[in-house]
C-alpha positions as CSV (number, residue, x, y, z in Angstrom):
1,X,12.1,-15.4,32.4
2,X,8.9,-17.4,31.4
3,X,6.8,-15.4,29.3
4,X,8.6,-12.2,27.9
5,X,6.7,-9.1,27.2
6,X,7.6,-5.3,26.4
7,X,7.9,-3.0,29.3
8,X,4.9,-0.9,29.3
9,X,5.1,2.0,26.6
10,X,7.3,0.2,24.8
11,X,6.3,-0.4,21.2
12,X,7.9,-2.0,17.7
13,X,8.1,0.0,14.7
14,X,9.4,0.0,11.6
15,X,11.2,3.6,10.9
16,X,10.8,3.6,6.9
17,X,12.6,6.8,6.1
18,X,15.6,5.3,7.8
19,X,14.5,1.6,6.9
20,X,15.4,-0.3,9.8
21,X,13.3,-1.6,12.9
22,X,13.3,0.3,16.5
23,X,11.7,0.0,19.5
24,X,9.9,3.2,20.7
25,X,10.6,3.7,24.6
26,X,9.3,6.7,26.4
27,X,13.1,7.8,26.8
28,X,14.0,7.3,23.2
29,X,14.5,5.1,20.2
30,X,16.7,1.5,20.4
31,X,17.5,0.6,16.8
32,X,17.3,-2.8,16.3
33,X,18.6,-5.6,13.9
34,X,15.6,-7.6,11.7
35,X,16.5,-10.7,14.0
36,X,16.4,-8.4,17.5
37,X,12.8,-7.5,16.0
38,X,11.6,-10.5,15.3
39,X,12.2,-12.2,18.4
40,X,10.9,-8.9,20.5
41,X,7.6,-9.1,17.9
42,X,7.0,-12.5,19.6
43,X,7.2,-11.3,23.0
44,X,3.8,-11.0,24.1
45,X,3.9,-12.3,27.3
46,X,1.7,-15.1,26.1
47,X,4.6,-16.9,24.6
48,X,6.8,-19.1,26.8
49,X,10.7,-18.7,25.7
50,X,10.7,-22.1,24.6
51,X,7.7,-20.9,22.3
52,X,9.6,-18.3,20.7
53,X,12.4,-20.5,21.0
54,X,10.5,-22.7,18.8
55,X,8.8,-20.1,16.4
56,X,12.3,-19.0,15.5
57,X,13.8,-22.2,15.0
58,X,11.5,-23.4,12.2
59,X,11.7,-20.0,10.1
60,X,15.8,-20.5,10.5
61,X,15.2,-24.1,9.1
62,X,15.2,-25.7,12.5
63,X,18.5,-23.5,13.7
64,X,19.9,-23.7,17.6
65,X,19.0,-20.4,18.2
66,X,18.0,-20.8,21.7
67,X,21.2,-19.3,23.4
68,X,20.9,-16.0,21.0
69,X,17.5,-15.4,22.2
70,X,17.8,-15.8,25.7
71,X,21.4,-13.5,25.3
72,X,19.2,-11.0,23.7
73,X,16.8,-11.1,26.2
74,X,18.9,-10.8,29.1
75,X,20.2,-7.7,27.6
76,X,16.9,-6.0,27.1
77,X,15.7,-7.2,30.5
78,X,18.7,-5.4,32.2
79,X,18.1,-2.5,30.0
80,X,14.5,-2.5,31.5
81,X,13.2,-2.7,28.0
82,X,11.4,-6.7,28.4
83,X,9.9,-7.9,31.6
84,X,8.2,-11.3,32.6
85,X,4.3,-11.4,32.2
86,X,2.4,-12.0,35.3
């Protein structure tokens, strides 16, 4: 994967009466962690994973957080959830 993006229809949200982050699907609701939200919010198929890889990293004080994301994203692209950008 080179430049993540949300599937099509698939949007971020925050869900305040239940105060936590999702991601609105046409099927349904995925609940999501504040980490799993932040790395989808950069996901806008303009970003390269290295980008986000990097965007990450400095607000977790320079943190190896490269294998998280890319396990994360594996996930949601089997899921059909995140596709690469064109």
């Amino acid at each position: 994967m080179t430049r993540p993006r949300l599937v099509t229809g698939a949007r971020l949200h925050y869900d305040d009466v239940r105060a936590e982050h999702v991601l609105l699907i046409p099927e349904g609701v995925v609940r999501l962690n504040p980490t799993a939200a932040e790395v989808l919010g950069l996901c806008d198929g303009e970003r390269s994973l290295a980008d986000i890889v990097g965007a990450l990293s400095l607000r977790y004080d320079g943190a190896d957080v490269g294998d998280d994301v890319r396990e994360l994203l594996d996930a949601m692209t089997q899921r059909g959830l995140v596709v690469d950008a064109p």
